[in-house]
N, C-alpha and C positions, 0 to 999 in steps of 0.2 A: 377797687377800681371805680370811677367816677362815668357816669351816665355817659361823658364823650365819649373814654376810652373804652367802653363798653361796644358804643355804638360803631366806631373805627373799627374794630379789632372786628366786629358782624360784617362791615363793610369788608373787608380785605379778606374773609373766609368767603364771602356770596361770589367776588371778582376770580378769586384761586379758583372755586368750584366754575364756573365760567367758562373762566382759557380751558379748564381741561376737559370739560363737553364739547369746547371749539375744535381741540385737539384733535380728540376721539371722532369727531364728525369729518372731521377731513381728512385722518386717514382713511375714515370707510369708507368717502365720497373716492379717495384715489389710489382706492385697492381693487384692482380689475376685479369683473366677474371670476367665479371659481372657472365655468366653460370656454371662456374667453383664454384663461391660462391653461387648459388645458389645448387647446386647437396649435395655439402657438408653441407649448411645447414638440405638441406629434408635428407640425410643420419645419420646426428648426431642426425637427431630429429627422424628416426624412431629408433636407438639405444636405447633414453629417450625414452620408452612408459608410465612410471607412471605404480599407482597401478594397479595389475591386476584384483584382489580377489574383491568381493564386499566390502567384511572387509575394505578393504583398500581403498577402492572410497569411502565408507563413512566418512570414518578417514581426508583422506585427502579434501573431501568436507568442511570440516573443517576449513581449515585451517587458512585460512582469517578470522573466526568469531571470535568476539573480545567482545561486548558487545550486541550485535543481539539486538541493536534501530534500522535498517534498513536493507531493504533486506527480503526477503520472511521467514529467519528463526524466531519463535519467541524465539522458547524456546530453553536456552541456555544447553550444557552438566549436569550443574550442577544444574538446575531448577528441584523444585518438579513436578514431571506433575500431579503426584492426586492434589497438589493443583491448579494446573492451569485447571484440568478437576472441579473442586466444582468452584471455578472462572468463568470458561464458563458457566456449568450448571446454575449460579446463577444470571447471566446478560439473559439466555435464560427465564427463571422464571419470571425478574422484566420486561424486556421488550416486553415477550409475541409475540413474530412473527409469522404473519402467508404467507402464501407465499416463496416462494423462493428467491426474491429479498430484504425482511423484515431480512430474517433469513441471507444472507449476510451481509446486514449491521452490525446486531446483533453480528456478528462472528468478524466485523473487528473493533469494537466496544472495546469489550472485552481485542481483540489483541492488540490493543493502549493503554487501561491503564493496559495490563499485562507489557508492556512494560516501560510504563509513572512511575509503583510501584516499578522499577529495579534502576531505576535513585538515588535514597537517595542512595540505599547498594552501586551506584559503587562511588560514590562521599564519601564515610564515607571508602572504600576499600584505596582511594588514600590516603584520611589524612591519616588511620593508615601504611601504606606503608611509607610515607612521614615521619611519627612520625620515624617509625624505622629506619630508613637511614637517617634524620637529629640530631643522639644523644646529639651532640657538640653542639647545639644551644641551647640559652638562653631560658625557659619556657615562658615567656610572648613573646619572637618575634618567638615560633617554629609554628604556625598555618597561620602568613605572611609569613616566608619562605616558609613552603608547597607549599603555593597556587602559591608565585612565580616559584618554582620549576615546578610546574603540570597546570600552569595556563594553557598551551595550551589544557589540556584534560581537566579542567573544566570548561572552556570558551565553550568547545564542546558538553559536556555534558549539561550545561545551552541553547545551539541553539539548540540540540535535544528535548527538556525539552518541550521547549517551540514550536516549531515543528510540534511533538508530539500532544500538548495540544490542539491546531489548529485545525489540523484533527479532534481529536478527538467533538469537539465543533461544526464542518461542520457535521460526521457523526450522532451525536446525532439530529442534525437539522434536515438533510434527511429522519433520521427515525421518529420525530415525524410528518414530514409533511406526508409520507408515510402512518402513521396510521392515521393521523385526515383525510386524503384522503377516506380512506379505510370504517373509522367509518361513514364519508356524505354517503358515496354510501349505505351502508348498512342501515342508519337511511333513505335513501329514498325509500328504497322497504321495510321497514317496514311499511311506512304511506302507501305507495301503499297497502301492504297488510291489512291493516289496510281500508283504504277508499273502496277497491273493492269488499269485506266480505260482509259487510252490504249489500251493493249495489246490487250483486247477490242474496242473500238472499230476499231481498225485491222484487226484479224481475223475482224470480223463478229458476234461473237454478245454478247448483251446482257448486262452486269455490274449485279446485284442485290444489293449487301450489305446487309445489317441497320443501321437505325439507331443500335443500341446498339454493336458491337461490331465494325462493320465486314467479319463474317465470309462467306464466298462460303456461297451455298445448298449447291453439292454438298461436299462430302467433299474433303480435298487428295488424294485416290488419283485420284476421279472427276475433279475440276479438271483436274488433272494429263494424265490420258488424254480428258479434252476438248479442252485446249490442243490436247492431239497428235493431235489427228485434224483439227482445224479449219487446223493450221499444214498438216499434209499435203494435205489439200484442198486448200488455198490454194496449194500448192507446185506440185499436179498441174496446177492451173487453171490458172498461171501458164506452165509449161512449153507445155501445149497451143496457149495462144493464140499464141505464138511459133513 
């Protein structure tokens, strides 16, 4: 290169480096203060309050619910609830809960295949949607169009499906471990009460358990050292008469 094109080619790097300090200078000249954006945000947003009315916080609670497979809603606007209340009542019937923590399960039980029986209608909603806005397509390729068309929401619905199903497989598990729990305890103070009847009975003194729980009035320490003083009696009486 030759001393001009030397000195041009310095010239047109010092002009580039230039505009772009100019640049850089006026955008930061007309970028608000950070507190300045921030005042104006909290002013526009108490402007936006959202609904006031309850009517209206319910509506809009709304708004986002789309297919209610997740998130605390189950039942959608347009769901019968008599029949999701004959639904719940009829999973409380088959699986019998007792306790509080049974009768939870039971409820979220319930709630997973009200949910899991919604899955066909929204997948049959798409094809016929899909039927109607694909006219122009040929009848043997219009049900692959669909599904190209909608795959990302049937793909979605298939991971919810299955999900779903999951859960539901865990909770039915918890609760039958829950009640074979429930039924050992209870088959063991039936043999208890069962073994200790007699027992008293042939030893004299009168056995009192509670109707709920089977449980002896005194204390198992006191039990215990009643047993053994009633057996020794009975041992001393025994010996004597002889």
């Amino acid at each position: 290169m030759t001393a001009r094109q030397i000195r041009r080619a310095a010239e047109r790097k010092a002009r580039k480096e230039e505009r772009k300090q100019e640049r850089k200078y006026e955008a930061l000249v007309s970028k608000p203060p950070q507190d300045a954006k921030i005042i104006a945000n909290r002013t526009n947003a108490q402007r936006s309050t959202g609904p006031r009315t309850e009517a209206g916080k319910a509506i809009s609670s709304q708004n986002a619910l789309k297919t209610a497979l997740t998130g605390r809603t189950v039942l959608l606007p347009t769901d019968d609830r008599a029949r999701y209340e004959q639904h719940l009542t009829h999973y409380f019937a088959l699986w019998n809960p007792i306790g509080e923590h049974e009768c939870t399960v039971v409820q979220l039980l319930a709630d997973t295949w009200w949910r899991l029986l919604r899955i066909p209608y929204l997948e049959a909603a798409i094809y016929a949607k899909g039927r109607m806005e694909l006219t122009d397509v040929e009848p043997d390729l219009l049900e692959s169009e669909v599904y190209l068309k909608y795959e990302k929401q049937l793909r979605n619905l298939f991971l919810q499906e299955r999900r779903l199903s999951n859960y539901a497989d865990r909770l039915k598990a918890e609760l039958q471990e829950l009640q074979s729990q429930r039924q050992a305890v209870l088959g063991d103070l039936v043999q208890a009460k069962a073994f200790r009847e007699p027992v008293a009975d042939e030893l004299g003194f009168e056995f009192s358990p509670t109707d709920s729980s089977f449980a002896h009035p005194l204390s198992p320490i006191e039990t215990t050292a009643e047993f053994a003083k009633t057996a020794d009696a009975a041992s001393q009486n025994s010996s004597i008469t002889l």
